[in-house]
C-alpha positions in Angstrom: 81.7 110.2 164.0 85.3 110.8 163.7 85.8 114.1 161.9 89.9 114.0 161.6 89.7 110.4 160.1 87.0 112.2 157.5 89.2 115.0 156.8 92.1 112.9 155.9 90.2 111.1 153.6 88.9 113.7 151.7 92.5 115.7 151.7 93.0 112.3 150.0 90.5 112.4 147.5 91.1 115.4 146.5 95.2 115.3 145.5 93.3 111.8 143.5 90.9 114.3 141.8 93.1 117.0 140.7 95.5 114.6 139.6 92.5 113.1 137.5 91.6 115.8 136.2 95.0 117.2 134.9 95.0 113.7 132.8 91.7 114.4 131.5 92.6 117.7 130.6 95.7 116.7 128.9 93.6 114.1 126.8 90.8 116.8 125.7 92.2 117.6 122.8 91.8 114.3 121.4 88.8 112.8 123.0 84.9 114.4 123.8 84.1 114.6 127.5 81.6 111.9 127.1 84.5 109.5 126.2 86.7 111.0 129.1 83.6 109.7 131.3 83.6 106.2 130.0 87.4 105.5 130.8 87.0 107.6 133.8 84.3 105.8 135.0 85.4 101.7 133.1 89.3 101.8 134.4 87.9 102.6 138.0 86.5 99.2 138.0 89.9 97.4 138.5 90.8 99.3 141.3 87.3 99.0 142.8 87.0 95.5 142.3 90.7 95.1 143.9 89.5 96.9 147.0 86.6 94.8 147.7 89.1 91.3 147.3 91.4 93.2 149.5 88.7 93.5 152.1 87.0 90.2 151.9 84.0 91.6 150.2 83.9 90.7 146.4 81.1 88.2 147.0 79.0 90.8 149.0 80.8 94.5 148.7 78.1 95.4 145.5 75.0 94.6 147.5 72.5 97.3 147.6 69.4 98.1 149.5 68.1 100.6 147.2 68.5 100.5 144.1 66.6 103.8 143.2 69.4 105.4 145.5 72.2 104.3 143.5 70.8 105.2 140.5 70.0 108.6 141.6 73.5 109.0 142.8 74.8 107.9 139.5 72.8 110.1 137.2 73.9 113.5 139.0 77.5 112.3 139.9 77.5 110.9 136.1 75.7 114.9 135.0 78.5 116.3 137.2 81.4 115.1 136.0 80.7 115.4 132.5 80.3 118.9 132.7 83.7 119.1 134.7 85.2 117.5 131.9 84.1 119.8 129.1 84.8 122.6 130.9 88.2 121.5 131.5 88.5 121.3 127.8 87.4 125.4 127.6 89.1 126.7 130.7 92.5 127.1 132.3 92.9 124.1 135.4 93.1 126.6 138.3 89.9 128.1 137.0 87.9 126.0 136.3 88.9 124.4 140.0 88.1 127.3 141.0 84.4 127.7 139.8 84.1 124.2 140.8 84.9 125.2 144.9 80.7 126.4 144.2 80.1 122.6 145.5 81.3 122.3 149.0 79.8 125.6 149.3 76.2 124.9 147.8 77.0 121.4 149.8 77.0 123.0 153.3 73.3 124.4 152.3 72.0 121.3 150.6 73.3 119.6 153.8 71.1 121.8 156.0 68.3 121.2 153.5 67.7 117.6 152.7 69.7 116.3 155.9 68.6 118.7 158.5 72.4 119.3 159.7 72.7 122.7 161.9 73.9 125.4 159.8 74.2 128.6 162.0 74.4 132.2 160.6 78.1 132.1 160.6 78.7 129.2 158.1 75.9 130.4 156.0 77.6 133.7 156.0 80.7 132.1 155.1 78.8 130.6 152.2 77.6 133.7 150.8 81.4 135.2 151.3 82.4 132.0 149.0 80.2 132.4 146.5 80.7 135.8 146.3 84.3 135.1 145.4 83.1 132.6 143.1 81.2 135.6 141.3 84.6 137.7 141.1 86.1 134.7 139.2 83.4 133.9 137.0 82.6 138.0 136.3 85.4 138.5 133.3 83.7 135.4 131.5 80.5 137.3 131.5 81.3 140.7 131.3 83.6 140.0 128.4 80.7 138.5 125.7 81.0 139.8 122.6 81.7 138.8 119.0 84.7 136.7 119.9 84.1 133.0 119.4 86.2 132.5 122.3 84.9 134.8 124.6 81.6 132.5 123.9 83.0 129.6 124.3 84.8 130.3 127.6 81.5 131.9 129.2 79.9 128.7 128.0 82.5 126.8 129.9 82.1 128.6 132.9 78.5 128.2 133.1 78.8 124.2 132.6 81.6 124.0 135.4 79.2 125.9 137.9 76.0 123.6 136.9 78.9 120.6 137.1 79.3 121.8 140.6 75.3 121.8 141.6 75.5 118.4 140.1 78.6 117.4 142.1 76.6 119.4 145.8 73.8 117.4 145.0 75.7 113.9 144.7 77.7 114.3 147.8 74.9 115.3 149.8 72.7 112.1 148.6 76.0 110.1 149.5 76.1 111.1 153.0 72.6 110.3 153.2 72.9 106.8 151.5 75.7 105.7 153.8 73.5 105.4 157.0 72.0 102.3 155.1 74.7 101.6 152.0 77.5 100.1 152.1 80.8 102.1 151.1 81.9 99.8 148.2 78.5 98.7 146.4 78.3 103.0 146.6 81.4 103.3 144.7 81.1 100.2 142.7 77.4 101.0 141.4 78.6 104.8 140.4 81.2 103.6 138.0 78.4 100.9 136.6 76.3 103.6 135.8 78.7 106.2 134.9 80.0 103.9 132.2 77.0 102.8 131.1 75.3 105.9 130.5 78.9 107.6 128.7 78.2 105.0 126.1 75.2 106.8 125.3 77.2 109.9 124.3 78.5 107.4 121.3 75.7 109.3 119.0 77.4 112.6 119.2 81.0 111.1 118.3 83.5 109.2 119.8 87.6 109.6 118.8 90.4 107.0 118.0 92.7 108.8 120.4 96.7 108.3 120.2 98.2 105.6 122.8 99.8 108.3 125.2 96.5 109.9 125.4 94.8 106.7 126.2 97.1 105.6 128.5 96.8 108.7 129.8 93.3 108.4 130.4 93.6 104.9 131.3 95.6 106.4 134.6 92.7 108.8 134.7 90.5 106.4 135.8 92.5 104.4 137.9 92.9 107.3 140.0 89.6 108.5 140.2 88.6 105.0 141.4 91.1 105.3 144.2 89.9 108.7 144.9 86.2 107.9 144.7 86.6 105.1 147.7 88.7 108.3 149.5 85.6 110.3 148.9 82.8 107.9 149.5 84.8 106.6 152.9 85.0 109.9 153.8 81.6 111.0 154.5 80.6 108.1 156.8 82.9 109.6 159.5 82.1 113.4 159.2 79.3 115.5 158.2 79.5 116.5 154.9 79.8 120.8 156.4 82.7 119.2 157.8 84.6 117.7 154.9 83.4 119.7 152.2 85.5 122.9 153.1 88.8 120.7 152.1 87.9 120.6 148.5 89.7 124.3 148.6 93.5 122.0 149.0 93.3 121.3 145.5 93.6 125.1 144.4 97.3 124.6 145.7 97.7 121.5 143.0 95.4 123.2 140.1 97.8 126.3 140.4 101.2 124.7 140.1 100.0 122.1 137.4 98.0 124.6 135.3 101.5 126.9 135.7 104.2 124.1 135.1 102.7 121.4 132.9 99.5 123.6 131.0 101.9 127.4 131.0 98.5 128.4 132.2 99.0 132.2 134.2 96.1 132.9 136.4 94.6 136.2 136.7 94.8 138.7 139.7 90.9 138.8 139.8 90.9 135.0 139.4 93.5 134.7 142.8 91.1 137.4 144.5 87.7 135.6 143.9 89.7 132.1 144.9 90.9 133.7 147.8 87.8 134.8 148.9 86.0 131.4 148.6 89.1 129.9 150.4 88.6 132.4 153.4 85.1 131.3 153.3 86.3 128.0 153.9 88.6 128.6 157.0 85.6 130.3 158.5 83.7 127.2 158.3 86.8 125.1 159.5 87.4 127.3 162.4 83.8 127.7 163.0 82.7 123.8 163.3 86.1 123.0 165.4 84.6 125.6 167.8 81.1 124.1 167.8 82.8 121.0 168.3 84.7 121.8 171.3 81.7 123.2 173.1 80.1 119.8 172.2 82.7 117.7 174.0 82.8 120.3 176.6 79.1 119.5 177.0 79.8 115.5 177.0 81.7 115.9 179.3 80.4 117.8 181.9 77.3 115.4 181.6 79.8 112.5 182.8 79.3 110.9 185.7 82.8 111.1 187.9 
């Protein structure tokens, strides 16, 4: 394992993502979430298909050893980001990035679950802190219902962005699962196959003939979220995902100056506070796993032979 080389790639990832999903956002207006998937998912191809050449691998890079793994991963990455798209269609950037920090959270215990990593009481005390926090910021969305159609149909949106990020937990736990036998690139390359694929069956419920800035908008959109998927996918074969997952809390920096300058989007004091909190909750797990790492070496190395 080489936990700094993991980190990196998911600090990566994430400036790919947030970037991403400011695109998306911008193009929401125009086009339904299902059709943000499909160019999402279809322009990552390119740049997946790119990397593979670039690495030798476009004859052998797609090859799978199970199938029924890949197309698990794609229905609840495909579920996951759908719902991150519509609720960035319903909620202010920094909150519904916010909301969305539920999944390295939930990812630390679904780690502990399915993959039997150690989880000791302080990280899972440091996931109750987070979601916590992520209670504070979802609170006014709830506490707020009334007659107002908008009141409605931000509560609605929070609730999508927080099953989004089960979705999103789920997915990034079965990828750090999949890449003991998987290769990296038919991982990435099979997602966008079977995110496009099943976006076209959203066609039913109405696709729109969008303007050319917002497509080429979109058309960026996936481009780099195909960059930042290999970032992601790469990620977790050189760190457990308790390690990497914590990192996803960079983007609140990015989602906070975008929403501000490009969406005049003013967060809330209690919207900072419950962000905050889930950040904090995300040092602690930092600053706890480099301690349990050092007593690791420490143990290495006093079982060396001099």
């Amino acid at each position: 394992m080489q936990p700094l080389k993991g980190i990196l790639l998911k600090l990566v990832a994430v400036l790919c993502f947030i970037t991403m999903s400011s695109l998306i956002k911008a193009g929401s207006a125009e086009v339904p979430p299902g059709q943000s998937v499909f160019f999402r998912s279809f322009f990552a191809l390119p740049v997946i298909l790119g990397w593979l050449a670039l690495r030798g691998d476009l004859t052998t890079g797609w090859r799978v050893k199970s199938p029924q793994a890949h197309v698990w991963r794609g229905l609840i990455g495909t579920m996951g980001m759908g719902c991150g798209f519509a609720g960035l269609a319903l909620l202010p950037l920094p909150e519904v990035t916010a909301l969305g920090y539920a999944a390295p959270l939930l990812t630390v215990v679904f780690a502990a679950m399915f993959l039997s990593e150690k989880v000791g009481i302080y990280r899972l005390g440091a996931v109750f802190l987070g979601l916590v926090g992520v209670l504070i910021v979802l609170a006014p969305r709830l506490s707020t219902l009334g007659d107002d159609t908008m009141q409605v149909t931000e509560a609605v949106g929070a609730i999508i962005v927080l099953f989004g990020a089960v979705c999103a937990a789920l997915a990034q736990v079965h990828i750090r699962n999949m890449v003991r036998s998987e290769q990296t690139s038919a991982i990435v390359f099979w997602f966008s196959v079977t995110s496009t694929l099943l976006s076209l069956l959203t066609l039913p419920f109405g696709w729109a003939v969008p303007s050319i800035p917002t497509v080429l908008m979109l058309i960026t959109a996936g481009l780099i979220g195909g960059m930042g998927q290999i970032f992601l996918t790469s990620s977790y074969r050189f760190a457990d995902a308790s390690v990497v997952a914590p990192f996803d809390y960079a983007s609140m920096l990015f989602a906070l100056g975008i929403g501000y300058f490009i969406f005049d989007e003013v967060p809330t004091p209690q919207m900072l506070l419950g962000a905050a909190i889930i950040i904090s909750a995300g040092v602690i797990i930092i600053l706890r796993e480099r301690h349990l790492g050092l007593k690791r070496e420490a143990a290495r190395s006093a079982k060396t032979p001099t």
